[in-house]
C-alpha positions as CSV (number, residue, x, y, z in Angstrom):
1,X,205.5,203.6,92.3
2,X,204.0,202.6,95.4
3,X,204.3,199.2,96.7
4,X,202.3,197.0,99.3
5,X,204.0,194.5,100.8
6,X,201.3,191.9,102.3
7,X,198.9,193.1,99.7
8,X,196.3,189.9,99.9
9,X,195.3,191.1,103.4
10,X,192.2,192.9,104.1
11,X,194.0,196.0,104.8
12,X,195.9,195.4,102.0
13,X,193.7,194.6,99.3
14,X,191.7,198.0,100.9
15,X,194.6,200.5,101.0
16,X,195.5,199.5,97.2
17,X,191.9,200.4,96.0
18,X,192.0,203.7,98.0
19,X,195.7,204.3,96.3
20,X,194.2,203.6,93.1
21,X,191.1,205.9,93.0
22,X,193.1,208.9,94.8
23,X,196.5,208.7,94.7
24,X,198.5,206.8,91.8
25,X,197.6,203.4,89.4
26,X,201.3,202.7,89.9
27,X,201.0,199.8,91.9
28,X,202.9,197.3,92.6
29,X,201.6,194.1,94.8
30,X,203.6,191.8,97.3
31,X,203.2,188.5,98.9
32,X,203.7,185.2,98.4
33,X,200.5,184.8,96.0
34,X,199.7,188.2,94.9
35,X,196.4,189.0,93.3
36,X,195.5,191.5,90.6
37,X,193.3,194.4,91.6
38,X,193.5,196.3,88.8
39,X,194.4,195.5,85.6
40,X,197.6,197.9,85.8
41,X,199.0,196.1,89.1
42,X,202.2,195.0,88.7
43,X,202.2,192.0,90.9
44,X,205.7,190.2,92.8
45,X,205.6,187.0,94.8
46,X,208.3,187.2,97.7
47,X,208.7,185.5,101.1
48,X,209.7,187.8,103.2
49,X,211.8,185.4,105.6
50,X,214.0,185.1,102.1
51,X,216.2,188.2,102.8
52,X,216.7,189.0,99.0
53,X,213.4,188.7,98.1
54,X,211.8,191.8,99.5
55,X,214.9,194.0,98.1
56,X,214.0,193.0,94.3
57,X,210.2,193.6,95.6
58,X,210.5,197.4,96.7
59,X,213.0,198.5,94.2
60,X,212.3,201.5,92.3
61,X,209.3,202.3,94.9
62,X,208.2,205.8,96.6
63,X,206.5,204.8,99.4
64,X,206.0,201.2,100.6
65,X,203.7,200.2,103.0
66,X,203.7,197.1,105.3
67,X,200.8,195.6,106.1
68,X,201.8,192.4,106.7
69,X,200.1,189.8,109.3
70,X,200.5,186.3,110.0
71,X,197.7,183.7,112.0
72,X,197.5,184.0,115.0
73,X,200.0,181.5,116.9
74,X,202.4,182.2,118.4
75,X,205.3,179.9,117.7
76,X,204.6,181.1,114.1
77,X,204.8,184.9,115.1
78,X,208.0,183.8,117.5
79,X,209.7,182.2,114.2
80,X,209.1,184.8,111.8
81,X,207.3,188.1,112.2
82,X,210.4,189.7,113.7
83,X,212.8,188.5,111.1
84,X,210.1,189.4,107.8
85,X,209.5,192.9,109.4
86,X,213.5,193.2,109.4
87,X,214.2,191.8,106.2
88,X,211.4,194.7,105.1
89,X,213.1,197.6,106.7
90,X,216.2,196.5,105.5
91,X,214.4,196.8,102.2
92,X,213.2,199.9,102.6
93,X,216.8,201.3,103.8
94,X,218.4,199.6,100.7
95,X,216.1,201.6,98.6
96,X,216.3,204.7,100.0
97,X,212.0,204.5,100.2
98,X,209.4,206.4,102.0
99,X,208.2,203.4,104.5
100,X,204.8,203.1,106.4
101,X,204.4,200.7,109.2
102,X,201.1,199.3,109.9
103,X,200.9,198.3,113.9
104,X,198.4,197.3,116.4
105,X,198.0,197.9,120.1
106,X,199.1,194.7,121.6
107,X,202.0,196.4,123.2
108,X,199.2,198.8,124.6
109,X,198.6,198.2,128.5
110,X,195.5,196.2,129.3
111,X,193.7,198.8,131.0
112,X,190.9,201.1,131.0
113,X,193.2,204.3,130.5
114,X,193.1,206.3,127.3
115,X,195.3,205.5,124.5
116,X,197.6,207.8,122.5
117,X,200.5,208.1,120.2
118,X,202.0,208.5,123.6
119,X,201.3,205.4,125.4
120,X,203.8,203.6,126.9
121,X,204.3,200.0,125.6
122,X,204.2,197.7,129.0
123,X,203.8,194.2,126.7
124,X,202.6,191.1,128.3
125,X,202.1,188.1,126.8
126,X,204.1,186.5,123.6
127,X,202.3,187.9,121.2
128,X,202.6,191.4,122.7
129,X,206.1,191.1,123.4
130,X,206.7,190.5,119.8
131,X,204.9,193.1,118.6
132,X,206.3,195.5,120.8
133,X,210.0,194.6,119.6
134,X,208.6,194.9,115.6
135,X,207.6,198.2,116.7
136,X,210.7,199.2,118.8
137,X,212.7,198.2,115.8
138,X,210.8,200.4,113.4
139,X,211.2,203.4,115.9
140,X,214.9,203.3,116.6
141,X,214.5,203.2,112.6
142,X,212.9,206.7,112.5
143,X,214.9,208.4,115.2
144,X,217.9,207.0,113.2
145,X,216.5,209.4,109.9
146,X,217.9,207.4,107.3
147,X,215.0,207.3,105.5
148,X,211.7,208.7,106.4
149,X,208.8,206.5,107.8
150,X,205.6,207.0,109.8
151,X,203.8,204.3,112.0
152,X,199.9,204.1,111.5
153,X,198.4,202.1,114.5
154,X,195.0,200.6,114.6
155,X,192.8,198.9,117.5
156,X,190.4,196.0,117.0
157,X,189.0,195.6,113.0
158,X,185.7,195.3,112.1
159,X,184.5,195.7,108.4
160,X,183.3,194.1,105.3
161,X,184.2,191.2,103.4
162,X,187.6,189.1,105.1
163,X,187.7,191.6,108.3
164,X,189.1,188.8,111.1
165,X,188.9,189.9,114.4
166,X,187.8,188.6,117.9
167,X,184.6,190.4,117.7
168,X,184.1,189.9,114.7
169,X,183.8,186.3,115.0
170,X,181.8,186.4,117.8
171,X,179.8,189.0,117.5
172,X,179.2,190.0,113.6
173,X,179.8,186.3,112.1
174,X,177.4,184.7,114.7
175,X,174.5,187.3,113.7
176,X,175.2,186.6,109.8
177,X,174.9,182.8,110.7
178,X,171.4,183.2,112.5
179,X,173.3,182.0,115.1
180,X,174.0,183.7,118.8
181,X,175.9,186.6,118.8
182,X,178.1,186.4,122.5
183,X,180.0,189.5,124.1
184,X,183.4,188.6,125.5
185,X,184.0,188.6,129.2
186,X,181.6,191.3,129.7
187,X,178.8,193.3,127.7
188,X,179.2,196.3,130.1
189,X,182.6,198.0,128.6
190,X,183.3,200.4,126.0
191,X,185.2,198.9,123.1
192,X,187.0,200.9,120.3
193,X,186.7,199.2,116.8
194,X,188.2,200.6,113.9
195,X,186.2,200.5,110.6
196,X,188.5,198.6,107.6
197,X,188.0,201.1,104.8
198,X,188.7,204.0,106.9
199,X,192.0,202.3,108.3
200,X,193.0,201.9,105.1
201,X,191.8,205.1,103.8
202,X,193.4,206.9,106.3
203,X,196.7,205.1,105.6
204,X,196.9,205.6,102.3
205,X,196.0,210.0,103.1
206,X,199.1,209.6,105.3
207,X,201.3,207.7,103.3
208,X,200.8,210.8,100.9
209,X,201.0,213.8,103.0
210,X,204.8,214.5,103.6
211,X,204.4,216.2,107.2
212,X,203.1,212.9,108.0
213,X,206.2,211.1,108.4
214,X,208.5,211.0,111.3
215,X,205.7,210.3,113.7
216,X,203.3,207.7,115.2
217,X,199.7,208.2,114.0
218,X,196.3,206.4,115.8
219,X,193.6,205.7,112.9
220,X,190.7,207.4,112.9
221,X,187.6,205.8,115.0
222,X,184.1,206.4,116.0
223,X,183.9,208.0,119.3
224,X,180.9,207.4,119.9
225,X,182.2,203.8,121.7
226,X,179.2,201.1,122.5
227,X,179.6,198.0,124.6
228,X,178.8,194.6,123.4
229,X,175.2,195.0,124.7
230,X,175.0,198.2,122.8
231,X,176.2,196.8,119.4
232,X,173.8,193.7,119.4
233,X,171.2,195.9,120.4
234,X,171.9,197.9,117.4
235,X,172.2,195.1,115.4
236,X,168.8,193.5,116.2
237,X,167.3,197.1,115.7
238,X,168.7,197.2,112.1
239,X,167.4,193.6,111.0
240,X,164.4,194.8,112.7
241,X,164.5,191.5,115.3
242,X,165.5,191.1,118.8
243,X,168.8,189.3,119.0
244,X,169.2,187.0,121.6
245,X,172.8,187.4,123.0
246,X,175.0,186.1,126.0
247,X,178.7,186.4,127.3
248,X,181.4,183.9,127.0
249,X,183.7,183.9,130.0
250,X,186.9,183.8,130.2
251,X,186.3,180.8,132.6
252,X,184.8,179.1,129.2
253,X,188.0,180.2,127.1
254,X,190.3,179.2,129.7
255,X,188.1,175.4,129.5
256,X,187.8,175.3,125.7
257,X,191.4,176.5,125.4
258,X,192.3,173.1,126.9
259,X,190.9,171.9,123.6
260,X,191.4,173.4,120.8
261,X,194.8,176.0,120.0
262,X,192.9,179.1,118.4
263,X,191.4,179.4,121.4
264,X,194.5,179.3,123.6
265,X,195.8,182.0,121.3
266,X,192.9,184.9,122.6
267,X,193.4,184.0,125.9
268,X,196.5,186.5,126.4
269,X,194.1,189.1,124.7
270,X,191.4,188.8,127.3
271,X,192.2,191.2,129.8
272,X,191.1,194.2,127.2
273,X,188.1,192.9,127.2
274,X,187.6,192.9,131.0
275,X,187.7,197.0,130.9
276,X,186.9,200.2,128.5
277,X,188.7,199.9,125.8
278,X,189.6,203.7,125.0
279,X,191.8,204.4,121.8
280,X,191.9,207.9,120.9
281,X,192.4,209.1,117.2
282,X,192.6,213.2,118.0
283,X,195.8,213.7,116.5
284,X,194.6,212.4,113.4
285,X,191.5,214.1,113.5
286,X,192.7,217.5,114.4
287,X,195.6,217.3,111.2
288,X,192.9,216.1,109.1
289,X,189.1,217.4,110.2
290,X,188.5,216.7,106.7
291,X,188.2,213.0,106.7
292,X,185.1,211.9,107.8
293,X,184.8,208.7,109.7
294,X,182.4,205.8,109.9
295,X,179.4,205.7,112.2
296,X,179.3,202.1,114.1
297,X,175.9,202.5,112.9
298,X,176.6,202.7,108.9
299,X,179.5,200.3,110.1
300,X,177.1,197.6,111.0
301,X,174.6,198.3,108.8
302,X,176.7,197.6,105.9
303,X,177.7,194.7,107.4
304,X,174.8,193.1,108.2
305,X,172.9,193.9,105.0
306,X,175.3,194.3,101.8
């Protein structure tokens, strides 16, 4: 049995089709409205602020993996995500189960110098501060060896169907509306973004390979990083049209953040945006050259036309 617990996500709903086709059809789904999959997926509603609730959910499993996410505001994150990623663990403990851990790179510093397993977390911000002490919690976890769990961390999603990120909002969702696409801050920089499937994919491989565990893991990306400018570009050369495209400040987020609250929530985020983002996915790639990852080209291309 392998469980997901915030299975309605996009990662979610991804990593449990890539469990299904290569790994195991014993499934078992978690969150507070679960939906079937597969006809063999054994589904659970569970709150995870309840701190029984997510001990009946795991029982039984082999691995569980935690993907869960919350919108983004902050008082939210500051009233739960903490306490639900604890209650979890102390789940997983209870049960004695293999545990994966997917994280971002909030905690990352906001510069333009490579990222690696290695990174020091320097959080600023709410947001990042929270994240960081999820995180720090699940590490003391694995130095503690109680049970065995391995952290998979991603950068900025981009991807088919529900994928929710800043750039894709404002990049990939504009294009799909016939409306402007607009690069944040600046069109100039190098930005990582991390292709759905193949976070999931690569999840689900480690999740399954028993060397795996014990360690922090970057998902795999395309190196081959473009800026905003590049992307759009690309994009207008695939629907075979020039794309008209611009770049919203962050003097306009800081205005419109005045306004309206999901905008106040990205402005902590901006500084990435200012400089290359560089997130490097060696380690991965170098345990497992077999896996091959998706172009930003076929990225794009699939979501722009499919």
């Amino acid at each position: 049995m392998q469980t997901i617990l915030g299975a309605n996500g996009q990662i979610g709903e991804e990593l449990t089709r890539e469990l299904y086709r290569n790994y195991t059809k014993d499934l078992r789904l978690v969150s507070r409205n679960p939906k079937e999959i597969h006809t063999s997926d054994e589904l659970i509603s569970a709150d995870l602020m309840d701190t029984e609730a997510p001990q009946a959910a795991v029982k039984g499993s082999e691995i569980v993996y935690i993907t869960v996410g919350l919108p983004m505001d902050t008082e939210l994150w500051e009233a739960q995500y903490v306490q639900m990623i604890k209650n979890a663990l102390d789940a997983c403990l209870k049960a004695e189960t293999k545990l994966v851990f997917f994280d971002n790179t909030y905690m990352y510093p906001k510069t333009a110098e490579p990222q690696t397993e290695a990174t020091a977390f320097t959080p600023k911000g709410r947001k990042s501060e929270i994240r960081a002490e999820m995180t720090e919690m699940i590490l003391e976890e694995m130095e503690k060896q109680r049970i065995e769990i391995l952290i998979c961390r991603a950068p900025e999603f981009y991807g088919p169907d529900k994928t929710k990120s800043i750039s894709h909002t404002f990049v990939f969702d504009k294009i799909k509306e016939g409306k402007e696409p607009k690069a944040i801050v600046r069109d100039d920089v190098k930005r990582t973004l991390i292709w759905t499937p193949d976070a999931s994919r690569a999840m689900a491989l480690l999740g399954n390979t028993p060397d795996a565990y014990g360690q922090s893991w970057h998902l795999p990306c395309d190196d081959n990083r473009l800026t905003y400018k590049e992307i759009i570009d690309l994009a207008g050369e695939i629907l075979g049209r020039n794309l008209k495209q611009s770049i919203i400040s962050k003097q306009e987020f800081e205005e419109e953040s005045i306004r309206y609250k999901h905008t106040e929530e990205l402005l902590e985020l901006l500084p990435r945006y200012e400089v290359d983002n560089l997130f490097l996915s060696d380690k991965f790639k170098k345990r497992f050259p077999e896996f091959r990852v998706t172009t930003y080209e076929e990225g794009i291309r699939k979501i722009l036309t499919e």
